[in-house]
C-alpha positions as a printed NumPy array, in Angstrom:
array([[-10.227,  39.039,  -0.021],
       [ -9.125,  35.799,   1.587],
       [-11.181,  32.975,   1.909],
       [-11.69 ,  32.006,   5.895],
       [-13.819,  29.444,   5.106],
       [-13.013,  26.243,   6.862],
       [-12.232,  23.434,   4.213],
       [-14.969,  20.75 ,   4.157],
       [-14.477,  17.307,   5.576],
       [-13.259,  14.401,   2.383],
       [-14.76 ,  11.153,   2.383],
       [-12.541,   8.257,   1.66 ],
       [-13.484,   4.369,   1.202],
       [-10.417,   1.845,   2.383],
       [-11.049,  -1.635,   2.656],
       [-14.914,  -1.679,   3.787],
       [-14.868,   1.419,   5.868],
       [-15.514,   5.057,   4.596],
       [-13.247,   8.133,   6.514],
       [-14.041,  11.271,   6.7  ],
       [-11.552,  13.458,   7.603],
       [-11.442,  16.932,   8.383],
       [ -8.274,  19.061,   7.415],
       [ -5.97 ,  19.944,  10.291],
       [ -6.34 ,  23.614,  11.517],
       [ -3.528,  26.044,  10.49 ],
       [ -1.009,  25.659,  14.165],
       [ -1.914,  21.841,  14.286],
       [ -0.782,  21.342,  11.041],
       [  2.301,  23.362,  11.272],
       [  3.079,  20.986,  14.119],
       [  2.429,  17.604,  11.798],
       [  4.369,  19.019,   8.768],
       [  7.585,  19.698,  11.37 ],
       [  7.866,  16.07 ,  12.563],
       [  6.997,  14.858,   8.968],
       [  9.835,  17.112,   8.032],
       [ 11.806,  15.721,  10.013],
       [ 11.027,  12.071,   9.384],
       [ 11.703,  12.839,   5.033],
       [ 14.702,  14.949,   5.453],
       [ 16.791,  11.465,   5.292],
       [ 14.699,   9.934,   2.307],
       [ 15.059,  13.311,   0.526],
       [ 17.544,  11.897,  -2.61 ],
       [ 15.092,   9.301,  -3.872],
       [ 13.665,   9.767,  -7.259],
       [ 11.454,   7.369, -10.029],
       [ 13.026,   7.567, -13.27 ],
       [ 14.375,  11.207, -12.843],
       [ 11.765,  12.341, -11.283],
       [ 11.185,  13.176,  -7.212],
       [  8.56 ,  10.796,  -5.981],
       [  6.916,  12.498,  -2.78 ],
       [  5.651,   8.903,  -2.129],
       [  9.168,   7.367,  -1.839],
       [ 10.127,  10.33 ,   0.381],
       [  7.555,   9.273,   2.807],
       [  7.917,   5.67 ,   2.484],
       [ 11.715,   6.422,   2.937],
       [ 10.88 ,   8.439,   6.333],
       [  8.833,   5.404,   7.518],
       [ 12.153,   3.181,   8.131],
       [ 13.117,   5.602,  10.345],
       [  9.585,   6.167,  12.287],
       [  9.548,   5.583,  16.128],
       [  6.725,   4.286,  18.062],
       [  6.262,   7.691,  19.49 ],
       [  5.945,   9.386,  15.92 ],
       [  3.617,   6.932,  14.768],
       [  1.705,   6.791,  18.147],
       [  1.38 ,  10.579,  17.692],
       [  0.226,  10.732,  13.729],
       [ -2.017,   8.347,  14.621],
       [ -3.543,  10.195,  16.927],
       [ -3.595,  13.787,  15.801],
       [ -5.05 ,  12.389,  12.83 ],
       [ -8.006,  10.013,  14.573],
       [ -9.022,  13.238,  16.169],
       [ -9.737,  15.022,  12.582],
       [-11.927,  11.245,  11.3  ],
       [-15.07 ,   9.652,  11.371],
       [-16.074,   6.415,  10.179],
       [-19.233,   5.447,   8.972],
       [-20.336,   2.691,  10.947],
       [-24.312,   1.383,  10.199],
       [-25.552,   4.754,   8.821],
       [-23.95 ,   6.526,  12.354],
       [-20.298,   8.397,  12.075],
       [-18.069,   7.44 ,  15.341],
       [-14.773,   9.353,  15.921],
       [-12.203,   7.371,  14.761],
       [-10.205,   7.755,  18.764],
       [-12.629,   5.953,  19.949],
       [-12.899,   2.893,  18.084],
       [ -9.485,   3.067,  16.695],
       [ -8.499,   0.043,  18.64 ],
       [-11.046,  -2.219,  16.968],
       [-11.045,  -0.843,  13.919],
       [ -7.365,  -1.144,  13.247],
       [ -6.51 ,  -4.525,  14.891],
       [ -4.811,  -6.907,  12.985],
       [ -5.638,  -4.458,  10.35 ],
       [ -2.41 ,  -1.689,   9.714],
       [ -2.867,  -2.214,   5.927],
       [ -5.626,   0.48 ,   6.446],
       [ -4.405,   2.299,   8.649],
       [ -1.151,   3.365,   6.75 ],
       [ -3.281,   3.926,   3.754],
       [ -5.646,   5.972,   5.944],
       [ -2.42 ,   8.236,   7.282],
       [ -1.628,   8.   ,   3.461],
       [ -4.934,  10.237,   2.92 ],
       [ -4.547,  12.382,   6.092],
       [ -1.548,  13.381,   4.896],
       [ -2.529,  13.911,   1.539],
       [ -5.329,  15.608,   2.673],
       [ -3.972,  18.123,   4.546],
       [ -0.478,  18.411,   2.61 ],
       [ -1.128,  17.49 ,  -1.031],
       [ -0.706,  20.53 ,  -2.074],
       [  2.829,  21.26 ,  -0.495],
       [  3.803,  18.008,  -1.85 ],
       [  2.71 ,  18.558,  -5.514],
       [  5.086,  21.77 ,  -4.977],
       [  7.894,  20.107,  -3.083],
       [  8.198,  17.674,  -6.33 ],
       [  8.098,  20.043,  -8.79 ],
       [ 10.752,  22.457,  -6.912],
       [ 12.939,  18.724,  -6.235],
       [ 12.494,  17.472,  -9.744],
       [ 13.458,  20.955, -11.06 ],
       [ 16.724,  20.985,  -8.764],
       [ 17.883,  17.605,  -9.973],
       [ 17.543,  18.622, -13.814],
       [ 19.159,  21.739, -13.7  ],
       [ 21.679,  19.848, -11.697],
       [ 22.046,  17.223, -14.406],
       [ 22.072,  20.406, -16.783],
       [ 24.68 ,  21.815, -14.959],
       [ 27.307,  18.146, -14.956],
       [ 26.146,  17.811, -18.908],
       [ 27.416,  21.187, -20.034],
       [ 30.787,  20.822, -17.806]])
């Protein structure tokens, strides 16, 4: 029987703030994972020491991210997180301007978890499946 449980929010301390952010529903995050797609399709052939390093892949997609990409992670993602702010837990949408001012350090690593979040598990897969294309690949030049 399938599980149609909503996953539970995940706390997450950056800098002095803690997140909590709630996963992105099924359609929403269909939507994120399609413009992420996009943004790593170009970053795709990096690799650490053989193996595929999802974090490269997105670091890779950031040098090609437009304001309008990152104005709209940003925001599909403030709409999932709180922050705990003196014992209370704001939206993140609504304080997003203060909280992030002169402060993008903690905001990339807070996308960082979003996305991790909501995708770690696709990305754990994507890396094996890469790192397993590129060794039978090497496999395949070695024995030619």
């Amino acid at each position: 029987m399938a599980n149609l449980t909503p996953r539970a929010a995940v706390e997450q301390k950056i800098g002095d703030t803690v997140y909590r952010v709630r996963p992105l529903g099924a359609k929403k995050g269909c939507v994120v994972l399609t413009k992420l797609t996009k943004l790593i399709g170009t970053a795709a052939g990096k690799t650490v020491g053989g193996r595929v390093n999802v974090i490269d892949l997105i670091a890779g997609a950031l040098e090609d991210l437009s304001e309008e990409n990152l104005a709209f992670f940003v925001d599909t993602f403030a709409d999932y997180t709180d922050i705990e702010h003196n014992g209370n837990w704001p939206g993140l949408k609504g304080v997003m301007e203060l909280q992030f001012s002169a402060n993008y350090g903690d905001m990339f690593e807070w996308l960082k978890f979003c996305l991790e979040l909501n995708y770690g598990s696709l990305f754990t897969r994507v890396s094996a499946a890469l790192t397993q294309k590129k060794a039978d690949n090497l496999e395949t030049k070695a024995s030619s």
